[in-house]
C-alpha positions as CSV (number, residue, x, y, z in Angstrom):
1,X,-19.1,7.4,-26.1
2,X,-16.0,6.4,-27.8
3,X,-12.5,8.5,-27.5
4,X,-11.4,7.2,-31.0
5,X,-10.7,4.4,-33.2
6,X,-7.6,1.3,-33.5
7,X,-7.6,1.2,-37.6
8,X,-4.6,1.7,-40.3
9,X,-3.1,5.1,-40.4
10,X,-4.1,6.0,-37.3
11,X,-2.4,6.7,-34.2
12,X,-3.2,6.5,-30.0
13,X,-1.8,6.1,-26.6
14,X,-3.1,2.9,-25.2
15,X,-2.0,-0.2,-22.9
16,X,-2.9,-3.6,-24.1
17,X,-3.6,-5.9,-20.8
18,X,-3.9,-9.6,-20.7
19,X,-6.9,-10.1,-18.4
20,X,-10.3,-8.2,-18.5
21,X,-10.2,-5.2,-16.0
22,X,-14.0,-5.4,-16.0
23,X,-14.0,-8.7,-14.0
24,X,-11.4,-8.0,-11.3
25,X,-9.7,-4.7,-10.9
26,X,-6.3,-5.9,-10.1
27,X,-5.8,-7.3,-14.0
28,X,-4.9,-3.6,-14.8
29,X,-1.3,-5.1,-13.9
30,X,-1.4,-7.6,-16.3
31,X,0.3,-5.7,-19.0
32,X,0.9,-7.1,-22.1
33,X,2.0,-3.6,-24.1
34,X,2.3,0.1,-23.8
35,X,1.9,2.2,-27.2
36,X,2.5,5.8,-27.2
37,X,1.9,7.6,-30.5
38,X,0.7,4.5,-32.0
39,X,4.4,3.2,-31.5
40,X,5.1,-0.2,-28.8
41,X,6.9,0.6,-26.2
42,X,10.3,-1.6,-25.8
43,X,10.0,-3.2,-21.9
C-alpha cells in the first residue's frame, strides 16, 4: 500500500540511497540525500 506520491507540487520526507536495501541490508548507509519537507538537506 503506498504512503504517498514523488510528483510536482508535492512535498515528503524521504532519503535517497545509492544501493538497493532489498539486496543487502547494509546499503541503508549508502546515502545519497536526505529531503525533509520536500527540501535537500545540505551534508
Amino acid at each position: 500500500m503506498p504512503m504517498g506520491t514523488l510528483k510536482p507540487g508535492n512535498w515528503g520526507d524521504f532519503i535517497v540511497l545509492d544501493d538497493n536495501p532489498a539486496l543487502d541490508i547494509a546499503n541503508t548507509r549508502q546515502i545519497d540525500s536526505v529531503w525533509i519537507a520536500g527540501n535537500r538537506v545540505p551534508r
